[in-house]
LUMKOL-908052 format. One line per field, with one value per residue (C-alpha): residue in one letter; x, y, z; residue number from 0. Coordinates in steps of 0.25 Angstrom, whole numbers, plus 5000, padded with zeros to 4 digits. Each point is the difference from the previous one (the first is absolute). Example, Ala and Ser with C-alpha at 12.3 -4.5 7.8 and 13.67 -1.06 7.14 Angstrom:
BEGIN
r (a / s)
east (5049 / 5006)
north (4982 / 5014)
up (5031 / 4998)
k (0 / 1)
END
This chain:
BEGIN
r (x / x / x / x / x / x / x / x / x / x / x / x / x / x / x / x / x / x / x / x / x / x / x / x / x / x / x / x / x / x / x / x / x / x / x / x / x / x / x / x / x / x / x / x / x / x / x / x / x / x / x / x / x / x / x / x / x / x / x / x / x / x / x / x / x / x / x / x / x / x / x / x / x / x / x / x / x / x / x / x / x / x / x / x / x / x / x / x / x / x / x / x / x / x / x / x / x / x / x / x / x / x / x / x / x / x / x / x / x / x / x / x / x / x / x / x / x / x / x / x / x / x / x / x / x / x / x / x / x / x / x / x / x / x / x / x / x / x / x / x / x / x / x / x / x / x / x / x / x / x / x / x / x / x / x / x / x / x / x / x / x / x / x / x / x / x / x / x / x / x / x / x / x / x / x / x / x / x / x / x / x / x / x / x / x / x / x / x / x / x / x / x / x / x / x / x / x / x / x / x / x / x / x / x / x / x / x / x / x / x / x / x / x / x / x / x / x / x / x / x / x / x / x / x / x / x / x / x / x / x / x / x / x / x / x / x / x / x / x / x / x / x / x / x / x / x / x / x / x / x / x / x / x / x / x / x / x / x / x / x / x / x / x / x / x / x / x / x / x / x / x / x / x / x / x / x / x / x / x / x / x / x / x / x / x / x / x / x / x / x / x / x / x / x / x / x / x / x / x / x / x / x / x / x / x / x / x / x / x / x / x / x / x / x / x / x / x / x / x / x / x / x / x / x / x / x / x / x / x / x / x / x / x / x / x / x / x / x / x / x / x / x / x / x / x / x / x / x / x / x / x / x / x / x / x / x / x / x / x / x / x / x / x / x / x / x / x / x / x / x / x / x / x / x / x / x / x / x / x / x / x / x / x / x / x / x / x / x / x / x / x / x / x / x / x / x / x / x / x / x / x / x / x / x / x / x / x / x / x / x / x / x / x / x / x / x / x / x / x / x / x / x / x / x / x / x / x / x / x / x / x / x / x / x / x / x / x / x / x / x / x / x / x / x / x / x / x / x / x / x / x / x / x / x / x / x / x / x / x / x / x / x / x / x / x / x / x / x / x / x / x / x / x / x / x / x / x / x / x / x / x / x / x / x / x / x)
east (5000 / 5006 / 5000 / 4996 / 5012 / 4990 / 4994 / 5013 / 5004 / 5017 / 5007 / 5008 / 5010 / 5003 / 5009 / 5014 / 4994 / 5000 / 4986 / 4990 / 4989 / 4985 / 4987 / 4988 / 4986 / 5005 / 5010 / 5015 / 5009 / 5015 / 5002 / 5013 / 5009 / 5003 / 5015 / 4998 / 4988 / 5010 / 5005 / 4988 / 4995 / 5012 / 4999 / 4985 / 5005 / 5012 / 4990 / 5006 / 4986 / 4993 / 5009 / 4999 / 4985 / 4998 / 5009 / 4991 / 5012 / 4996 / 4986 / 4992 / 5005 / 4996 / 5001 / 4989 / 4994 / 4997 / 5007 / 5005 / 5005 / 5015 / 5002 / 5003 / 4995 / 4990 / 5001 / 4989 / 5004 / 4991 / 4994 / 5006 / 4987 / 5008 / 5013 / 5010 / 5013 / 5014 / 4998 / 4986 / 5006 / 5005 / 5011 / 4994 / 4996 / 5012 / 5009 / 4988 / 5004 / 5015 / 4998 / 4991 / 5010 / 5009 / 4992 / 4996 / 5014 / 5003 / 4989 / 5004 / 5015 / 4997 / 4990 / 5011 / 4996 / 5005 / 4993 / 5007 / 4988 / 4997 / 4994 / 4987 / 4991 / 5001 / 4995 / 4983 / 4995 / 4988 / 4991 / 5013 / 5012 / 5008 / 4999 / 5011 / 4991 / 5013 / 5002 / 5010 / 5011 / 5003 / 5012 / 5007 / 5012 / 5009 / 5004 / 5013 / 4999 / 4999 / 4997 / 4990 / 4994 / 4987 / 5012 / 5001 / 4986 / 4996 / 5011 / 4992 / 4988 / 4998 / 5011 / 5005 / 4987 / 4998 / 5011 / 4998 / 4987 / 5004 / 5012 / 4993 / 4984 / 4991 / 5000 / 5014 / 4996 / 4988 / 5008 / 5009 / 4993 / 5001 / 4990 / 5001 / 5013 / 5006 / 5005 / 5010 / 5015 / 5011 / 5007 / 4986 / 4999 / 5013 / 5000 / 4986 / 5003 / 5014 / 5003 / 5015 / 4998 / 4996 / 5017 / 5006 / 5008 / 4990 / 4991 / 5014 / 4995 / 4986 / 5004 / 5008 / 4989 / 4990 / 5010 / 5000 / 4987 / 4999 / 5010 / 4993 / 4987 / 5010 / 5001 / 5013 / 4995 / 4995 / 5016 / 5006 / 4990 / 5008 / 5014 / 4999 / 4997 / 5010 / 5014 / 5001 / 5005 / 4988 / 4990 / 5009 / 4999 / 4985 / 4998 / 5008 / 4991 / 4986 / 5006 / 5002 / 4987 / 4992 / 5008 / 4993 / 4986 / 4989 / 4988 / 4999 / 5008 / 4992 / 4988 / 5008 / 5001 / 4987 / 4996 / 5008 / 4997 / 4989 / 4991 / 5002 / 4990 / 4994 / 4989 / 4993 / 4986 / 4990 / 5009 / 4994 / 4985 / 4995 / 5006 / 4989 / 4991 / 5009 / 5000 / 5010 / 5000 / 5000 / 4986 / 4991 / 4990 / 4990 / 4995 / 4984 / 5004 / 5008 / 4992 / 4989 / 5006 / 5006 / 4985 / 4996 / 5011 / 4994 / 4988 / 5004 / 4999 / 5016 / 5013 / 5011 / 5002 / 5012 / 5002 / 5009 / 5007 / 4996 / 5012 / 5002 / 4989 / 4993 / 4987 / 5004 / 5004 / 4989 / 4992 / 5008 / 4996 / 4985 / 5000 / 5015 / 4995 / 5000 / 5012 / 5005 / 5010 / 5005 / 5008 / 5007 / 5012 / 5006 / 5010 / 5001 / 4985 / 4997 / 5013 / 4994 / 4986 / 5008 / 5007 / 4989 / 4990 / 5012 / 5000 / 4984 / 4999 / 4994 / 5001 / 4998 / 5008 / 5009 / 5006 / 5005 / 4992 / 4998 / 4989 / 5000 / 5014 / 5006 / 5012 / 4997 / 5011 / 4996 / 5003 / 4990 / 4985 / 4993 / 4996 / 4986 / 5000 / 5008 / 4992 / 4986 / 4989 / 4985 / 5001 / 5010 / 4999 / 5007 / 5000 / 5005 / 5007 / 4993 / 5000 / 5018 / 4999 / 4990 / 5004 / 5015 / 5003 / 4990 / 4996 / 4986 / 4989 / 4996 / 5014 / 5002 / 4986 / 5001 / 5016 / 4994 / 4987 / 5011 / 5004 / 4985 / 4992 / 4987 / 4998 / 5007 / 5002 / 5005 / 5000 / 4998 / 5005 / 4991 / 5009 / 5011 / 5013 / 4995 / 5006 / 4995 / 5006 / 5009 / 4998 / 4996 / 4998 / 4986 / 4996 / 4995 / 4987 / 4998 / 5006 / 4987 / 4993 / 4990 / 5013 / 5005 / 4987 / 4998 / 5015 / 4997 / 4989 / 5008 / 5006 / 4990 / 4987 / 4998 / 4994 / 5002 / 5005 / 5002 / 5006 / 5009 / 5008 / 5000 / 5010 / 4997 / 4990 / 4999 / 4998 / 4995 / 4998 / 4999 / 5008 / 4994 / 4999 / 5008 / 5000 / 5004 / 5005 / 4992 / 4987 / 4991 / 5002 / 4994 / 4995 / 5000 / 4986 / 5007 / 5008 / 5000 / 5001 / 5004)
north (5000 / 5014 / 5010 / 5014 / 5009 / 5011 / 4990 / 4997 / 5009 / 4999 / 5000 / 5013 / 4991 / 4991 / 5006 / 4993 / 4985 / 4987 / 5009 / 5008 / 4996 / 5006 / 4996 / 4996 / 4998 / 4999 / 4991 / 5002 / 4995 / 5003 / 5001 / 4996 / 5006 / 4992 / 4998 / 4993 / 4991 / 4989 / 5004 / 4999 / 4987 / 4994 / 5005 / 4994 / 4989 / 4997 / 4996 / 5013 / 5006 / 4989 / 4998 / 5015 / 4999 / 4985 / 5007 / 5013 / 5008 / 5007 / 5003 / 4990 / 5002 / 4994 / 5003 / 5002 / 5002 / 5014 / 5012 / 5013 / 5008 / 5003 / 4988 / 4985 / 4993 / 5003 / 4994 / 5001 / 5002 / 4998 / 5015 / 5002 / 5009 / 5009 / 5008 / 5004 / 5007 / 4995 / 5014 / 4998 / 4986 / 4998 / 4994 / 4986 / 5001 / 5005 / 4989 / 4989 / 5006 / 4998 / 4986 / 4998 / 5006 / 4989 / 4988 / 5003 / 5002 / 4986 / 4995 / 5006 / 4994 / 4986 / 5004 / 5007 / 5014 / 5011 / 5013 / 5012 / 5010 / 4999 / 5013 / 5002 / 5005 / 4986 / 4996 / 5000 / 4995 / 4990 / 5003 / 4996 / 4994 / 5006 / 4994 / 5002 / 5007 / 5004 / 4990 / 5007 / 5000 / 4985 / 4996 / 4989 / 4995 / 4990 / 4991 / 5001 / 5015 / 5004 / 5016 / 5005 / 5011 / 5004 / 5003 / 5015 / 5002 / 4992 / 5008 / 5013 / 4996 / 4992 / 4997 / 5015 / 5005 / 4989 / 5002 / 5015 / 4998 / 4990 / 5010 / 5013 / 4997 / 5004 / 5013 / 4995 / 4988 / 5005 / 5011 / 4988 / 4992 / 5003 / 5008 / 4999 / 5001 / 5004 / 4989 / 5003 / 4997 / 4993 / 5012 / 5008 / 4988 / 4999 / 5016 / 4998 / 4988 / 5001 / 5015 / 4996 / 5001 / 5012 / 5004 / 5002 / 4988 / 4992 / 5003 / 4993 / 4988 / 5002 / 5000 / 4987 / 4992 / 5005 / 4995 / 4988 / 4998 / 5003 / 4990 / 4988 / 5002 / 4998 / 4989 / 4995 / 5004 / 5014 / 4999 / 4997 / 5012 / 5010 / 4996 / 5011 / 5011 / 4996 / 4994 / 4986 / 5003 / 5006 / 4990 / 4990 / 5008 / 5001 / 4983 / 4998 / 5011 / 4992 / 4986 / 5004 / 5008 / 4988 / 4992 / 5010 / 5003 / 4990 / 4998 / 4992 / 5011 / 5012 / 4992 / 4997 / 5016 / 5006 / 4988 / 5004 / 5013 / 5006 / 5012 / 5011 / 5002 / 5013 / 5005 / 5012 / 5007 / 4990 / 4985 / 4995 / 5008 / 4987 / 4990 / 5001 / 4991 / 4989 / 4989 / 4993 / 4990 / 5010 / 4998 / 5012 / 5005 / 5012 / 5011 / 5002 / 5011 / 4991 / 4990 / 5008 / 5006 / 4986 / 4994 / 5011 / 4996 / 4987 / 5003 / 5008 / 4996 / 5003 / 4993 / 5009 / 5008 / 5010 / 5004 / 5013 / 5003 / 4986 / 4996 / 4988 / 4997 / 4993 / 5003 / 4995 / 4989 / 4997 / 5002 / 4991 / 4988 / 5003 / 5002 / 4993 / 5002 / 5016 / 5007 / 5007 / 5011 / 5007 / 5013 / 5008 / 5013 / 4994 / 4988 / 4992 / 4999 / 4994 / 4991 / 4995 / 4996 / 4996 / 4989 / 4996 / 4997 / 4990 / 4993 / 5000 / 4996 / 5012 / 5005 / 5015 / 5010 / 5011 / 5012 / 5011 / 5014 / 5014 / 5001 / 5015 / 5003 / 4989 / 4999 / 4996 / 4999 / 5002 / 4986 / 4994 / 4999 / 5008 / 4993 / 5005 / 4990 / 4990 / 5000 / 5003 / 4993 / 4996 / 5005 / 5008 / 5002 / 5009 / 5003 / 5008 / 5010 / 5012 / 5007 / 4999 / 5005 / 5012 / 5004 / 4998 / 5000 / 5012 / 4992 / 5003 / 4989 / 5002 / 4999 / 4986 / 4995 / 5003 / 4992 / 4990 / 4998 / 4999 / 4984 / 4997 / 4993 / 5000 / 5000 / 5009 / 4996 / 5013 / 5003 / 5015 / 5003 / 5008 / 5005 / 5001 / 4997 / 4995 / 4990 / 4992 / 5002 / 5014 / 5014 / 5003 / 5012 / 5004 / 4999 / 5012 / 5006 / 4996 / 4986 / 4993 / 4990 / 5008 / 5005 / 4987 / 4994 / 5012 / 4999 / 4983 / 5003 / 5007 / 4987 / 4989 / 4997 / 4997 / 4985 / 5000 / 5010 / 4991 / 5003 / 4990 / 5004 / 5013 / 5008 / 4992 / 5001 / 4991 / 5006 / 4992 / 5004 / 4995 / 5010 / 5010 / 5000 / 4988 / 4990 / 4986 / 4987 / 5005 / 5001 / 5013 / 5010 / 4997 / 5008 / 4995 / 4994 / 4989 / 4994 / 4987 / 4990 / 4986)
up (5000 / 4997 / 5010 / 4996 / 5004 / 5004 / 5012 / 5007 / 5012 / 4999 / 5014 / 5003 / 5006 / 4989 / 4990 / 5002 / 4998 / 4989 / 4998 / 5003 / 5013 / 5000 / 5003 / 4990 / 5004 / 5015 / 4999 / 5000 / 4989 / 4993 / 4985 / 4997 / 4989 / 4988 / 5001 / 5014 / 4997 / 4998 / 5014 / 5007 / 4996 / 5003 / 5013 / 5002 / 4994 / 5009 / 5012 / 5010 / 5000 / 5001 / 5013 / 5007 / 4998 / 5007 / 5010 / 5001 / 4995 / 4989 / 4994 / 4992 / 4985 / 4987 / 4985 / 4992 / 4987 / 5000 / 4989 / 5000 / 4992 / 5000 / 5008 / 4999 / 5013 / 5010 / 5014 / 5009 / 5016 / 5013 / 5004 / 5014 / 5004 / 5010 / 4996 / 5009 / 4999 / 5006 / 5008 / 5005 / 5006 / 5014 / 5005 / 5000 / 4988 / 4993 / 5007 / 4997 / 4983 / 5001 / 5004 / 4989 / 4990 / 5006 / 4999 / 4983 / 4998 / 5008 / 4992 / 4988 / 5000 / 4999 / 4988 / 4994 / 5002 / 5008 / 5006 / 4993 / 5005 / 5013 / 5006 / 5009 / 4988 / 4994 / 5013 / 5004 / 5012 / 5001 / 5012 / 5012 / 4989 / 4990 / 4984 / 4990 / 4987 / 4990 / 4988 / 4993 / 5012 / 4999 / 4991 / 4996 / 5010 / 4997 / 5014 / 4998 / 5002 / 5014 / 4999 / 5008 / 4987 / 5009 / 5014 / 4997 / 4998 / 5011 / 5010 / 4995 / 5001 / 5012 / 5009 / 5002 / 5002 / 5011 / 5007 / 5001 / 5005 / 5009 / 5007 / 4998 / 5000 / 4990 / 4997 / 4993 / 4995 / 4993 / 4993 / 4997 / 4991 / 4986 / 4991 / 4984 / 4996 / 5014 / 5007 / 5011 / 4996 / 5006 / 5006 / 5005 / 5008 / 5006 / 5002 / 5007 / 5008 / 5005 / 5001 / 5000 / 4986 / 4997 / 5004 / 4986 / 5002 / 5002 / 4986 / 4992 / 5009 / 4997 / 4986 / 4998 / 5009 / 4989 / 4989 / 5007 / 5001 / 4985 / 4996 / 5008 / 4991 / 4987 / 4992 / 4992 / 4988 / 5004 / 5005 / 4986 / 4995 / 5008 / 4996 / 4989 / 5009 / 5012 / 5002 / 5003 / 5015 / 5004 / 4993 / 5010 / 5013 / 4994 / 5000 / 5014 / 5007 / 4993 / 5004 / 5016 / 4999 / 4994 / 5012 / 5009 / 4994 / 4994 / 5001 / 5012 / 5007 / 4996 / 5005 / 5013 / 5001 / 4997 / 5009 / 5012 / 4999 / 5012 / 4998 / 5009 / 5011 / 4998 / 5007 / 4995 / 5005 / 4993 / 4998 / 5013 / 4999 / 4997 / 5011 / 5007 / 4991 / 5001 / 5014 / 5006 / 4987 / 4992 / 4992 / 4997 / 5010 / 4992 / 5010 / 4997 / 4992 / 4990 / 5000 / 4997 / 4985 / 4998 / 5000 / 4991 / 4991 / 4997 / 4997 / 4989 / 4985 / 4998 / 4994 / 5004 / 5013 / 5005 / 5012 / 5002 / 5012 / 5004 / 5009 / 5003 / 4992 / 5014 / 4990 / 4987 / 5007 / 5006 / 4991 / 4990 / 5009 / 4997 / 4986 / 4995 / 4985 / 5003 / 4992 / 5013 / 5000 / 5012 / 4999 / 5011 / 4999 / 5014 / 4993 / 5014 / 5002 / 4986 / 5001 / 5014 / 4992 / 4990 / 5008 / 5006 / 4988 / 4996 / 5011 / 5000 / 4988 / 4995 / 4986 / 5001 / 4991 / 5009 / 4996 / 5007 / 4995 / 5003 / 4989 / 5003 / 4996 / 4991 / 4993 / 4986 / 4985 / 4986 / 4998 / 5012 / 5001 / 5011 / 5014 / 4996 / 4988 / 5008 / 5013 / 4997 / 5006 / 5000 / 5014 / 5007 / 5014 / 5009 / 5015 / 5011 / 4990 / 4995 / 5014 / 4999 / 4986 / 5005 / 5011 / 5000 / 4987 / 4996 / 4986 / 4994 / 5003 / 4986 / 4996 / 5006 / 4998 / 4985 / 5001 / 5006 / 4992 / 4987 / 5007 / 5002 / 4989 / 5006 / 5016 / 5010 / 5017 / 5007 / 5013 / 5006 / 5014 / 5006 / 5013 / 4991 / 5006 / 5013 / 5006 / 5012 / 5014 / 4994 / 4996 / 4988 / 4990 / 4999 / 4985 / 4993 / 5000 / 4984 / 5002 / 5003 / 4994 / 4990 / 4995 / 4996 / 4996 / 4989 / 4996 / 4997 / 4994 / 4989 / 4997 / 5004 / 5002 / 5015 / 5003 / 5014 / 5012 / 5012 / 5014 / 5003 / 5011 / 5008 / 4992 / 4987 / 4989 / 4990 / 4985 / 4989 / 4987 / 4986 / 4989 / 4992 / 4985 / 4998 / 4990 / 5008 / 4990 / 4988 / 5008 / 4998 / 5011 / 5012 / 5011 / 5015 / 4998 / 4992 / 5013 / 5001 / 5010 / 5002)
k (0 / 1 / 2 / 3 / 4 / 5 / 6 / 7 / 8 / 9 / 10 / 11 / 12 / 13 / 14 / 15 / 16 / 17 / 18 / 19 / 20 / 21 / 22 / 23 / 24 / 25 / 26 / 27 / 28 / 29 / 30 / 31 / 32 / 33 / 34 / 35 / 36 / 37 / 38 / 39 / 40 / 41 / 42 / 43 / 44 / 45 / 46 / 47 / 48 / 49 / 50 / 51 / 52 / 53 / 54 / 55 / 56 / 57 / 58 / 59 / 60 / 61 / 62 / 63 / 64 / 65 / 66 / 67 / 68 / 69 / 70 / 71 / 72 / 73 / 74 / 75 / 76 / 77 / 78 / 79 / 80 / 81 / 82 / 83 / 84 / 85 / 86 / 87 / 88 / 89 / 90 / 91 / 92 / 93 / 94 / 95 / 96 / 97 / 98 / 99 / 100 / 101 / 102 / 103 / 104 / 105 / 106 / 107 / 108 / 109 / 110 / 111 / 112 / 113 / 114 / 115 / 116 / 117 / 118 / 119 / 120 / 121 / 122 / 123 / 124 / 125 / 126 / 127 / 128 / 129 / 130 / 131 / 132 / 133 / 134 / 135 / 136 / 137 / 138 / 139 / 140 / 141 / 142 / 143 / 144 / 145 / 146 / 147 / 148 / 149 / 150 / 151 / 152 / 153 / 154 / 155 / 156 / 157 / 158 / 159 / 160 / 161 / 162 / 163 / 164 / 165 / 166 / 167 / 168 / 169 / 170 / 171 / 172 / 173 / 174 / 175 / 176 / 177 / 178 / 179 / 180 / 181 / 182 / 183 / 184 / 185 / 186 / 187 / 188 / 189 / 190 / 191 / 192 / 193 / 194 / 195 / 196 / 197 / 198 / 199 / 200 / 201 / 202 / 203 / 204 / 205 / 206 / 207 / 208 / 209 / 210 / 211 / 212 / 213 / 214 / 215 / 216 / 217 / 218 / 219 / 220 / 221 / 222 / 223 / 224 / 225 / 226 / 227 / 228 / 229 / 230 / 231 / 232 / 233 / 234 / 235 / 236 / 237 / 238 / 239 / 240 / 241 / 242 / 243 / 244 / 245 / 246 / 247 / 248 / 249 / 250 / 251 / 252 / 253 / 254 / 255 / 256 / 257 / 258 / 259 / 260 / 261 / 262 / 263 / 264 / 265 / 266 / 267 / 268 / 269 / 270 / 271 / 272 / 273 / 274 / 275 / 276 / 277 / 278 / 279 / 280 / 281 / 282 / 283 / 284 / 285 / 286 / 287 / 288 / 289 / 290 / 291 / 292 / 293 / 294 / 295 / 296 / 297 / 298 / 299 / 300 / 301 / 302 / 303 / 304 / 305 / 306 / 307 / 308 / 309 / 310 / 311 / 312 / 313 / 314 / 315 / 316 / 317 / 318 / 319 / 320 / 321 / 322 / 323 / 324 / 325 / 326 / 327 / 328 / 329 / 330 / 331 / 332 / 333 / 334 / 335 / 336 / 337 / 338 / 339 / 340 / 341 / 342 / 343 / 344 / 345 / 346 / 347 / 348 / 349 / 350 / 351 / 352 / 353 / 354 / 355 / 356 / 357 / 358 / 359 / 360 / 361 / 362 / 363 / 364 / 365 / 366 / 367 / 368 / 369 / 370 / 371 / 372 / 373 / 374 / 375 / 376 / 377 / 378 / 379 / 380 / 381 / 382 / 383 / 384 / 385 / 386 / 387 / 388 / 389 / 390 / 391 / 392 / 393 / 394 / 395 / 396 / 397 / 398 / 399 / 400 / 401 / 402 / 403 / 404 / 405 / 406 / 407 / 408 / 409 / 410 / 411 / 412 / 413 / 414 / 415 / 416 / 417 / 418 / 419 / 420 / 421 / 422 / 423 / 424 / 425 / 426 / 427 / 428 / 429 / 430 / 431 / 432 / 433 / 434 / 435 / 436 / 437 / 438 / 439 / 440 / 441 / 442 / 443 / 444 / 445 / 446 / 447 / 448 / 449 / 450 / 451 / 452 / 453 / 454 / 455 / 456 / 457 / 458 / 459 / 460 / 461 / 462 / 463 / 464 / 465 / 466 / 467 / 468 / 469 / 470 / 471 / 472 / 473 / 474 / 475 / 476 / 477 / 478 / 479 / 480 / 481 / 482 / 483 / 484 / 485)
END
């Protein structure tokens, strides 16, 4: 079957590949150029996909039938319904990545392949465990050849960023993980973890372990290649340093490393808000009040729900137990929160998406795709927050309800605080005369038609409300006297 080239929506973030990946009637594919057709079918046909899907390490791949102009072959890829970026990750979750890229590569070697692009944009994570999603980063490895193509990469990519973030918290670590095309090099790493050296004698050693790290991704035939450009001494020094780093570093050690390596405890204002909900053996115990928007949740008619500023996702969570076929995304600014929910959705057995998000003030390439299209949901529910982004933070209520009503679909859950600030057994600021709850009604109703106003605890009020003027899978618009429940 052809394939219209005015139907398919091409990805921003594939333009360096054996093709072109975009989606087609809901469903994601990659058209792959002419000159490495051959390429690719060999790949498929040397069993190494087949084995990294049986092993739930990359997505679920096949070729197919389909044409398109300008291209050769067209393979069709499982849609990961959830995208997030190596930045939105937490610590967990970027060390859960790196050992992924070691186990394709393992995998990859007795297939006769090797990974010679590893980085964390060719990475998607699937509800609690990352997939490999890049086809064109696998080349052929002869056994015999022991480089390590993918090492520099993966030193960039993952293993600095880890360790920055395990010595110097998150703040670092965060800002360490690479963006398009701006992954951190050898010697920002050793300038930002060792200050020793940033000494200028110290920047000649940074340099030479760099090299050294280079040599032991090269192969003896990329070696022969540079005997025109350099003197035949320094393409020897070049082969002793690769053999005593490959002596040093393989994959089994590098897995050793990100292994061993501990995240730093750091507390901040919100990581333990949550604690509370938990027992002594750890399982979820709702307040009324929680358990009260989790059993307006099920009733409704939805696929999809995000949560933002969710956490440690005691919500989600719990709501995922009641409803596993729900597509569940739980969104937070505070890294060390959703890395706690993260953690413990795997050991629950939970698959529910995590990202760490301010949707307010985002950071955003021209090569990616906004969170708004990457994280909107049916229902989006968000509690305890808009009182913080008042009154501390002096942001217009309509402002943040029109952000936030950009992530829902159809339904909203927000809560309004009508004592503002208050907190139990302190002093609190008295909230301004205007901040009552006729003024946030008129403000919601702006954006949302209200179906239910409820009480639910004494400095919470619970609004729900279905979007205005908004068409939702193809449906006509609907008003709120379409809702629906189960």
């Amino acid at each position: 079957m052809r394939i219209p080239a005015s139907e398919v929506i091409f990805s921003n973030l594939s333009f360096m590949d054996v093709g072109r990946v975009f989606q087609w009637k809901g469903k994601l594919f990659r058209a792959i150029r002419q000159d490495r057709v051959e390429t690719v079918r060999r790949l498929f046909n040397s069993g190494l996909i087949e084995a990294l899907v049986n092993e739930d390490l990359f997505v679920r791949s096949n070729i197919t039938e389909h044409e398109i102009d300008g291209y050769g072959l067209i393979v069709e890829h499982e849609l990961v319904r959830v995208v997030s970026y190596p930045r939105e990750w937490t610590f967990s979750m970027l060390k859960d990545a790196s050992l992924l890229v070691l186990r394709v590569n393992e995998i990859s070697n007795k297939y006769g392949y090797q990974i010679t692009d590893c980085h964390g944009y060719n990475i998607l994570f699937s509800g609690n465990y990352p997939v490999y999603i890049d086809l064109g980063s696998f080349s052929p490895f002869q056994p015999s050849d022991s480089s390590l193509q993918f090492l520099d990469e993966f030193l960039r990519s993952y293993y600095y960023p880890i360790e920055i973030w395990a010595s110097l918290g998150a703040a670092w670590g965060t800002r360490a993980v690479p963006r398009p095309a701006s992954p951190m090099d050898t010697e920002d790493y050793l300038r930002c973890r060792w200050p020793i050296f940033r000494w200028p004698i110290a920047q000649t050693a940074s340099k030479f372990v760099s090299k050294v790290q280079l040599a032991c991704s090269y192969s003896d035939e990329m070696f022969d290649k540079q005997k025109t450009v350099y003197p035949s001494w320094k393409i020897f020094i070049a082969k002793k340093c690769r053999s005593i780093g490959r002596s040093i570093i393989s994959i089994k050690s590098l897995r050793r490393c990100i292994q061993r390596i501990k995240q730093r405890k750091d507390k901040t204002q919100w990581s333990n808000y949550q604690d509370s909900f938990k027992n002594k053996n750890h399982e979820i115990t709702l307040s009324p009040r929680l358990q009260y928007v989790v059993n307006l949740l099920v009733t409704l008619d939805v696929q999809s729900v995000l949560e933002i500023a969710g956490n440690q996702g005691i919500l989600a969570r719990a709501l995922k137990k009641l409803k596993p076929n729900l597509l569940i995304t739980c969104t937070d600014a505070d890294e060390s929160a959703i890395d706690k929910g993260f953690c413990a959705s795997k050991v629950e057995d939970l698959s529910i998406n995590w990202a760490v998000l301010n949707p307010f003030f985002t950071e955003l390439n021209s090569t990616e795709d906004s969170p708004v299209s990457r994280f909107q949901a049916d229902a989006v529910v968000v509690l305890a927050l808009s009182h913080h982004l008042v009154l501390t933070r002096g942001l217009q209520l309509d402002w943040v309800l029109n952000m936030l009503a950009q992530y829902s679909r159809k339904y909203m859950l927000i809560e309004f605080m009508p004592l503002g600030l208050y907190v139990a057994g302190q002093e609190s600021p008295s909230p301004p005369a205007w901040y009552n709850k006729d003024w946030f009604q008129r403000e919601f109703e702006m954006h949302f038609d209200v179906i239910e106003c409820t009480p639910i605890e004494e400095n919470r009020i619970l609004f729900f409300g279905c979007k205005k003027q908004t068409q939702y899978r193809g449906d006509p618009v609907f008003s709120a006297c379409e809702f629906t429940r189960r």
